[in-house]
C-alpha beads as a LAMMPS data file, in Angstrom:
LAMMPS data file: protein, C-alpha beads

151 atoms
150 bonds

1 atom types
1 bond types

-500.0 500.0 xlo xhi
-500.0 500.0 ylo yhi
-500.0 500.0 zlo zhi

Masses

1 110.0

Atoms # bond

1 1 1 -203.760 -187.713 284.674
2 1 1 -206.358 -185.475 286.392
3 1 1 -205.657 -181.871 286.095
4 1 1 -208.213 -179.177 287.875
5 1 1 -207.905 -175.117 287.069
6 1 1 -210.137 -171.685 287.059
7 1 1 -211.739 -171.717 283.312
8 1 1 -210.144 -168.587 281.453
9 1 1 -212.245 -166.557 278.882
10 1 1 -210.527 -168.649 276.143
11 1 1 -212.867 -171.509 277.763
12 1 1 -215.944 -169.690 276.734
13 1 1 -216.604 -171.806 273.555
14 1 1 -216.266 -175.397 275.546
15 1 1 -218.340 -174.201 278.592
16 1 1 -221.011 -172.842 276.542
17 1 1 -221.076 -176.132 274.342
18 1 1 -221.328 -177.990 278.192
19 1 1 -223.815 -175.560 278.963
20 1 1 -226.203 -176.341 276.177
21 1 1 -225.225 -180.607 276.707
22 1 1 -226.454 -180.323 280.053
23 1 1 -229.359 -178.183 279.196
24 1 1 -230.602 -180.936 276.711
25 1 1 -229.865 -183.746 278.668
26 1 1 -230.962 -182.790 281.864
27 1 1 -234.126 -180.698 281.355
28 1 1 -234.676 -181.123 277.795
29 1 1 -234.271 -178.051 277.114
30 1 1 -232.398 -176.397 273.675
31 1 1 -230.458 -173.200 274.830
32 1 1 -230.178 -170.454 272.521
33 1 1 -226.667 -170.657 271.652
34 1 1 -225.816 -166.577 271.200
35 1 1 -227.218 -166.203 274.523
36 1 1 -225.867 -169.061 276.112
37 1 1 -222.316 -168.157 275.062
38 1 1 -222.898 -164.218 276.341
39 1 1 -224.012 -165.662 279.975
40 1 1 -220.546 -167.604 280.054
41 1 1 -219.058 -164.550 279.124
42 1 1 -220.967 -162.071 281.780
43 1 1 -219.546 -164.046 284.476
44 1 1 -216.177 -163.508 283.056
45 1 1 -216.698 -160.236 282.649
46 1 1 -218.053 -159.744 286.222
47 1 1 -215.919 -162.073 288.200
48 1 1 -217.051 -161.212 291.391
49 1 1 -220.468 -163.399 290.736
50 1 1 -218.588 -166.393 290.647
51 1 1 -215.879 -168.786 288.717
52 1 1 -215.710 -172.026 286.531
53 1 1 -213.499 -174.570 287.237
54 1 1 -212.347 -177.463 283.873
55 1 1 -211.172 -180.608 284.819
56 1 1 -209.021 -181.861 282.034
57 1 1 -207.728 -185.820 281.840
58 1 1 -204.524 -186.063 279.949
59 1 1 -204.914 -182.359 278.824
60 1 1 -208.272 -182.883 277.497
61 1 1 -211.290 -181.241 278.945
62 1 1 -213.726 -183.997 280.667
63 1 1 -215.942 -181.869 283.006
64 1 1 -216.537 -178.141 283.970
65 1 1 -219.047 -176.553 286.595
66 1 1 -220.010 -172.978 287.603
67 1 1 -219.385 -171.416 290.930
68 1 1 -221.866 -168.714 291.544
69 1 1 -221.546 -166.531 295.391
70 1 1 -224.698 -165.875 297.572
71 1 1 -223.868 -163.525 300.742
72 1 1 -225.188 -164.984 303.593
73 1 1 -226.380 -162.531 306.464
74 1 1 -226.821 -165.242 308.627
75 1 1 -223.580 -166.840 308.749
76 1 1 -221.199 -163.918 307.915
77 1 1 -219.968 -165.656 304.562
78 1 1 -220.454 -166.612 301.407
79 1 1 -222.283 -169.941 299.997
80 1 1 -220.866 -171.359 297.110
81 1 1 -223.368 -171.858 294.609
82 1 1 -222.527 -175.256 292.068
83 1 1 -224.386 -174.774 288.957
84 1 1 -223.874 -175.872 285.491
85 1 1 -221.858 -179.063 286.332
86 1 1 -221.568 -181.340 283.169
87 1 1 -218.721 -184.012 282.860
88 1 1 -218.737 -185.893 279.361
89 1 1 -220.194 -188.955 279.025
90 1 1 -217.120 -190.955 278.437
91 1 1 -215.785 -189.751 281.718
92 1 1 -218.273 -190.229 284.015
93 1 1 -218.268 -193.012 287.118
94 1 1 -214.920 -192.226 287.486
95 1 1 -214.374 -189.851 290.266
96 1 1 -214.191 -186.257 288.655
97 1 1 -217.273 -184.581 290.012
98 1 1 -215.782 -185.762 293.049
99 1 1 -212.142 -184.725 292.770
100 1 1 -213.954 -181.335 291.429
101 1 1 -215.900 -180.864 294.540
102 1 1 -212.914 -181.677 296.689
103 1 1 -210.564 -178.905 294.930
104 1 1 -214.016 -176.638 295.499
105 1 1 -213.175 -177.590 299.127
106 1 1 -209.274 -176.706 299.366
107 1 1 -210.077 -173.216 297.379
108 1 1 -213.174 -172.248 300.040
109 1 1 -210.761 -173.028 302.791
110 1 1 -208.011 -170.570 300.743
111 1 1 -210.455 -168.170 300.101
112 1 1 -209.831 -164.156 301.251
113 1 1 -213.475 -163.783 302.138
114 1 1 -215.173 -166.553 304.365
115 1 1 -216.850 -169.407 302.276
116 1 1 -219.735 -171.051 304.902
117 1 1 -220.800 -173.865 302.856
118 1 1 -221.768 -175.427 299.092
119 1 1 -225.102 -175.387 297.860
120 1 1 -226.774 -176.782 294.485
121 1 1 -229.673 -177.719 293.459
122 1 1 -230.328 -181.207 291.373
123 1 1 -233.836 -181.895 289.016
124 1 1 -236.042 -183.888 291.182
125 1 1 -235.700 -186.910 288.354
126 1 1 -232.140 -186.545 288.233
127 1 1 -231.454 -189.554 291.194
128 1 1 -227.646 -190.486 289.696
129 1 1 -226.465 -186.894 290.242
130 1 1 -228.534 -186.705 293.459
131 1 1 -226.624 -190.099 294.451
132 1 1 -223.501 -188.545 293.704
133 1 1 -223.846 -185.297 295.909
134 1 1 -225.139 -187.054 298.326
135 1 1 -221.937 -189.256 298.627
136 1 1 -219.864 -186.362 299.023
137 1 1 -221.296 -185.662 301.837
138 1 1 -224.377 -182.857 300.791
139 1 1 -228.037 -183.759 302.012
140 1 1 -231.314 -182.555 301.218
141 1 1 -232.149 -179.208 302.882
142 1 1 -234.988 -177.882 304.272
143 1 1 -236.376 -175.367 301.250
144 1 1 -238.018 -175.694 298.402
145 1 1 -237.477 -173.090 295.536
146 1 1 -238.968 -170.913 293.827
147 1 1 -238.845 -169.227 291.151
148 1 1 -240.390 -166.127 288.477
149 1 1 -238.529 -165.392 284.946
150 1 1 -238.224 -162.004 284.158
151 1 1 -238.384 -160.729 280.617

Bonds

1 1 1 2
2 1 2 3
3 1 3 4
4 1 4 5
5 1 5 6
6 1 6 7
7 1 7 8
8 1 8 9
9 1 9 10
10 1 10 11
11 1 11 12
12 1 12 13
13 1 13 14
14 1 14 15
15 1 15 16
16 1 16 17
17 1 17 18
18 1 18 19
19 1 19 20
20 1 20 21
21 1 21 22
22 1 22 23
23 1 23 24
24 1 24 25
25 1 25 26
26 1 26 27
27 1 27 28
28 1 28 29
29 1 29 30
30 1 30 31
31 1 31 32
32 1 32 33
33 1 33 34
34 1 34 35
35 1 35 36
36 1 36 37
37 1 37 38
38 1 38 39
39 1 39 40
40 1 40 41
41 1 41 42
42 1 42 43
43 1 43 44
44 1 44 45
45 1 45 46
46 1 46 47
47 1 47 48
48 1 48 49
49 1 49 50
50 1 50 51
51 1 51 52
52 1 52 53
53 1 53 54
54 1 54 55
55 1 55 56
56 1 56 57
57 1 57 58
58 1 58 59
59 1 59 60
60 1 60 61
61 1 61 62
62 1 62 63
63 1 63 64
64 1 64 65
65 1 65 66
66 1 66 67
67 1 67 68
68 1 68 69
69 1 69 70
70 1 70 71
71 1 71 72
72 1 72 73
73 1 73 74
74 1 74 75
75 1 75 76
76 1 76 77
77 1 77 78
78 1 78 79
79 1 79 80
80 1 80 81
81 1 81 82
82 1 82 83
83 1 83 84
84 1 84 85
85 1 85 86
86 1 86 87
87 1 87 88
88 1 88 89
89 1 89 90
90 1 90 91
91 1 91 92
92 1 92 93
93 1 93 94
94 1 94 95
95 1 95 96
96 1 96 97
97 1 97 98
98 1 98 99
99 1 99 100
100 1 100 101
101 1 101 102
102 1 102 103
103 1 103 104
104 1 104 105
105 1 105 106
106 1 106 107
107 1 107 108
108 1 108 109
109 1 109 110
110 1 110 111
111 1 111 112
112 1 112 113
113 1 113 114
114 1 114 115
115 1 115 116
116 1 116 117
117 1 117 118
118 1 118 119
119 1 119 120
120 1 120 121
121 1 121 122
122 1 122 123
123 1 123 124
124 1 124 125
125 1 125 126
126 1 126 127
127 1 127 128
128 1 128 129
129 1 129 130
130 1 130 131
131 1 131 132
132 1 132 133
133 1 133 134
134 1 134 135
135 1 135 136
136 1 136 137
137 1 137 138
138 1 138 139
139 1 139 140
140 1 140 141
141 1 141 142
142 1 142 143
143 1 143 144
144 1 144 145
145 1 145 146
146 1 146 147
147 1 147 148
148 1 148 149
149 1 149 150
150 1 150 151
């Protein structure tokens, strides 16, 4: 059975190790572990950048993804940000991104402050995942991004 809920701080150790999975598999790119683990804990210790949400199948954890918050002057609300999605290979092509993206939808609607919309951003080789969003109804937008590293 499909189960969806917030990610407590007790979740740190299995987001972190999805973290660094996705990191490799994605990019090809080896986080640093320490850090890794303290950005997973920053957002739980500063909850009002964003959430993670676990999906668990028969209790055990098969996907988790990152919900980061980006004001929007322009629309009076809040974009949800969907970052750091990673759902273990033995689970995938079965519908848990989606069911994940559609309990994303029920808590925006629930949501105090007004959520305008879901954004995320894919690798440009990454054509399954693009597939996927794109199924659920998400399209390509108009931006490209950008980006400088600090420090």
């Amino acid at each position: 059975m499909l189960t969806m809920r917030t990610a407590e701080p007790e979740d740190a150790n299995l987001l972190t190790g999805h973290n660094c999975a996705m990191a490799l598999e994605t990019e090809g790119k080896t986080l640093d572990a320490v850090k890794a683990m303290a950005g997973v804990q920053g957002l739980f210790a500063h909850p009002q950048f964003g959430f993670y949400l676990v999906a668990e199948v028969d209790s055990q954890a098969a996907a988790t993804l990152m919900v980061t918050y980006e004001w929007s002057d322009w629309r009076n609300g809040l974009f949800w940000w969907i970052q750091s999605v990673y759902v273990k290979p033995q689970f995938r092509r079965q519908g848990i991104y989606t069911a994940m993206y559609d309990q994303l939808q029920v808590m925006a609607e629930a949501s105090a402050i007004e959520v305008c919309g879901f954004r995320l951003y894919a690798e440009t080789d990454n054509h399954s995942a693009q597939a996927t969003y794109k199924k659920n109804g998400m399209h390509v937008c108009d931006y490209i991004m950008f980006e400088q590293g600090l420090g």
